[in-house]
SEZADREN-291305 format. One record per residue: residue in three letters; x, y, z of N, C-alpha, C, O in turn. Coordinates in steps of 0.001 Angstrom, whole numbers, plus 500000, padded with zeros to 6 digits. Example, Ala and Ser with C-alpha at 12.3 -4.5 7.8 and 13.67 -1.06 7.14 Angstrom:
% residues 2
ALA513190494310507800512300495500507800513200496700507800514236496681508465/SER512850497750507080513670498940507140512900500030507870513409501138508039/
***
This chain:
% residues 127
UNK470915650084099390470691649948097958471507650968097177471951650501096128/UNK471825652266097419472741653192096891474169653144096750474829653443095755/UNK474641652653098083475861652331098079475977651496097018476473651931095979/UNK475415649798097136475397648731096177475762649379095206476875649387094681/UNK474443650194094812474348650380093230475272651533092811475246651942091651/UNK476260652176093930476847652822092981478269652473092951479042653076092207/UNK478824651096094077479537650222093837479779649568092656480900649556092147/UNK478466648820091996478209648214091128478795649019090400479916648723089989/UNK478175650295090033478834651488088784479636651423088462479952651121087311/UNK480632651803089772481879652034089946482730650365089869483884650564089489/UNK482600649603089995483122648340089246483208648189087902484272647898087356/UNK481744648432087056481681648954086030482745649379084861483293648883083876/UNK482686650765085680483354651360084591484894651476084983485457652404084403/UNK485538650877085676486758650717086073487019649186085235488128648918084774/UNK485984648357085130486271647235084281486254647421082451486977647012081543/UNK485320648054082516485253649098080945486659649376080443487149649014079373/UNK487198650066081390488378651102081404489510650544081114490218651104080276/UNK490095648926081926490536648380081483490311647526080900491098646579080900/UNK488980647493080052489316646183079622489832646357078040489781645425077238/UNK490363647761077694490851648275075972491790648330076516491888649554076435/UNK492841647983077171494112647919077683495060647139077174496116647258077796/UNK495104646333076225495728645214075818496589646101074387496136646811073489/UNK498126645601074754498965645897073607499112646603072168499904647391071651/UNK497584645705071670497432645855070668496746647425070288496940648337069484/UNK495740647055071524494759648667071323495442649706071685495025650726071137/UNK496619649922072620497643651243072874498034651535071394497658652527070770/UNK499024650313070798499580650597069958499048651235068961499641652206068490/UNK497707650770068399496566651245067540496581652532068087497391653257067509/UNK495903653129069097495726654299069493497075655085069419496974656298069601/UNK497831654781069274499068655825069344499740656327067709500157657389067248/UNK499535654653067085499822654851065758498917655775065151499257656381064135/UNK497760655946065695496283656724064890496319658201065246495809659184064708/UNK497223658019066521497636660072066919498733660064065794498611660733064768/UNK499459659522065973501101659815064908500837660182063420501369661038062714/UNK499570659015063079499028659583061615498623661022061502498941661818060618/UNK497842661222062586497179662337062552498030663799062798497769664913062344/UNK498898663465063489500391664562063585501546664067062552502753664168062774/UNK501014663569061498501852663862059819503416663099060446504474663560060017/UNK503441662127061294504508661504061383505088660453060776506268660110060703/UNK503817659862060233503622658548059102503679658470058000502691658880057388/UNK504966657858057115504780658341055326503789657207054950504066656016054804/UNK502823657689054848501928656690054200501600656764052473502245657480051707/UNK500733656083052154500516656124050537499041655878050735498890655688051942/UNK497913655796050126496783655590050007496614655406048409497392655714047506/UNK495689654968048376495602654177046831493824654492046723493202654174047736/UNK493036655066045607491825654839044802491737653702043951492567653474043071/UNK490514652811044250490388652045043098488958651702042737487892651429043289/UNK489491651860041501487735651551040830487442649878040518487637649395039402/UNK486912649034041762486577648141041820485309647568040305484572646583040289/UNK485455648368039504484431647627038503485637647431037212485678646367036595/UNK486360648290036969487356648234035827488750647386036632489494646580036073/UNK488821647790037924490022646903037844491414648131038159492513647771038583/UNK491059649560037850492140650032037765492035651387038900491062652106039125/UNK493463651429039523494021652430040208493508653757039763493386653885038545/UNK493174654806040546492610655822039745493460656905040296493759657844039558/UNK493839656869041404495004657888042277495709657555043265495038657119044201/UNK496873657589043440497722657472044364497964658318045041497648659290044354/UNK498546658914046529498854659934047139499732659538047869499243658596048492/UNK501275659772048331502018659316048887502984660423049645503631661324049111/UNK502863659990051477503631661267051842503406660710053408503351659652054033/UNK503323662038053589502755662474055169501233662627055262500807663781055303/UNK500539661821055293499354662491055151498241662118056685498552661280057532/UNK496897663001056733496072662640057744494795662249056624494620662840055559/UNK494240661490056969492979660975056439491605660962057569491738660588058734/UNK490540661349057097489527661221057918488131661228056430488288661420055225/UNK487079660982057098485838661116056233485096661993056490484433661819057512/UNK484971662707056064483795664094056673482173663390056635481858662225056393/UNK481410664429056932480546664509057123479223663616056070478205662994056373/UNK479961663994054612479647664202053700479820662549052727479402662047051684/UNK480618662242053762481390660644053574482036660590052200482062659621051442/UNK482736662226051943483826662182050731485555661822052142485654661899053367/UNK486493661468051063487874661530052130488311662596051834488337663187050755/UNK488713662890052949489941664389053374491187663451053289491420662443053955/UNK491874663992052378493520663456052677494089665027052709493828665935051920/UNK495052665043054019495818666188054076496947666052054299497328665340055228/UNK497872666783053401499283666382053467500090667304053384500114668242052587/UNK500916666992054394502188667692055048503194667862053959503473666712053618/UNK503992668836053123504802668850052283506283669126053239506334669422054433/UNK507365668933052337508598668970052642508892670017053226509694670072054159/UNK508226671057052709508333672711053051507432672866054141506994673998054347/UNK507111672012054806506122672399055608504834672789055898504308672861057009/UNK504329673054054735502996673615054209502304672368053897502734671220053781/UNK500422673157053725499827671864053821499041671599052656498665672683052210/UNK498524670423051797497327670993051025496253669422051343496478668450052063/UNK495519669630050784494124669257051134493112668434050115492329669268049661/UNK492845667222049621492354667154048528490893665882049244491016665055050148/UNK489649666204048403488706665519048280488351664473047955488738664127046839/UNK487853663914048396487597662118047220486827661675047525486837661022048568/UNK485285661872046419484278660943046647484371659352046477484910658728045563/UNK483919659027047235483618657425047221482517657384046580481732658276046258/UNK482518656121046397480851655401045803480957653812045932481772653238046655/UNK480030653205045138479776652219045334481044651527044783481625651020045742/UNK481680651309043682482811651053043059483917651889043118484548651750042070/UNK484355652557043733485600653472044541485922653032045491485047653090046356/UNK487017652485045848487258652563047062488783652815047149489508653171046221/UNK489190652531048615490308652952048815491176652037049927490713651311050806/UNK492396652269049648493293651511051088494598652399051467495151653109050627/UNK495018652297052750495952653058053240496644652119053732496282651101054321/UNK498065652652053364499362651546053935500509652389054372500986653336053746/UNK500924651883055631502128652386056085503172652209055377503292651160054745/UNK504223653270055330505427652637054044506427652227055073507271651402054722/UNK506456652728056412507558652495056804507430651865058705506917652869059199/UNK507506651426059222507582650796060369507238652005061168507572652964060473/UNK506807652361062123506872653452063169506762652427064984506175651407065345/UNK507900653670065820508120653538066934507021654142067400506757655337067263/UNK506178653087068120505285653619069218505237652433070468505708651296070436/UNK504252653342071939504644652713073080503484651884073295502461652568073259/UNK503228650412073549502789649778073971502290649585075473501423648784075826/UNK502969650433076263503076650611077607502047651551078046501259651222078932/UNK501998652758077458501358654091077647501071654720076562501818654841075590/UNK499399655372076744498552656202075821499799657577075663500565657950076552/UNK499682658136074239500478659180074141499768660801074174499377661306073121/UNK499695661280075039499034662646074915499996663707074112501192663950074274/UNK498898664334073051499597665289072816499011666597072882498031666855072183/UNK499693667749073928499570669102073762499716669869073083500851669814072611/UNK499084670735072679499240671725071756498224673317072134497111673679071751/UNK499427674056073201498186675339073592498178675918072282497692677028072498/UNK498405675850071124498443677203070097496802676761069392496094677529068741/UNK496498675385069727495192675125069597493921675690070597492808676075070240/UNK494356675623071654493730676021072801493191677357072494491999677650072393/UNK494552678394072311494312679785072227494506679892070823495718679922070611/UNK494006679946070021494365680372068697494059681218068347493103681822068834/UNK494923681742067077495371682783066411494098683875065810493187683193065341/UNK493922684808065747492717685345065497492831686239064196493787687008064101/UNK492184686184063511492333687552062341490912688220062744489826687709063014/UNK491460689904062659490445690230062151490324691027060313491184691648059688/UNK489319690763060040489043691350058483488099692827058245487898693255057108/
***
């Protein structure tokens, strides 16, 4: 009965494993690291779904996520290299869309890992 059942497991999650394997989901997953490492000029758009009208645009390099708080983080990579950071509550009539401006090369073949020890060990101040 142990063996079985941990056969069974082990079928499982080897079928799990591949079964997000398909083209589409690499590509997704790779395009969604690239956003997130400021490789993507994207634009994102606010709109106030009751008036009808655009309320902010942001257009660049940027990473997007939702905090905690379910306001958006847009953070964006400037020319100079530096970064800045801006807030955006949502609500019921706010919303928003993100669009790629420009085509990006990614691999369909293989997940893309990316390293970074300066994350690992990072930088310390003391005050």
């Amino acid at each position: 009965m142990g063996k079985a059942f941990l056969a069974l497991m082990a079928t499982a999650v080897i079928a799990l494993f591949f079964s997000g394997c398909d083209d589409a989901s690499v590509a997704r997953s790779n395009l969604e690291r690239a956003e997130q490492n400021f490789e993507v000029h994207r634009r994102v758009v606010f709109y106030n779904g009751i008036t009808g009208e655009y309320i902010l645009s942001i257009e660049g390099r940027l990473a997007i996520i939702v905090d905690s708080d379910g306001d958006l983080v847009v953070t964006v990579k400037t020319d100079s290299g530096k970064y800045l950071k801006h807030y955006l509550g949502l609500s019921d009539n706010v919303t928003y869309f993100s669009e790629a401006l420009e085509a990006n090369d990614v691999s369909t073949s293989g997940y893309r890992v990316v390293f970074k020890p300066s994350v690992i060990a990072p930088t310390i101040e003391m005050k």
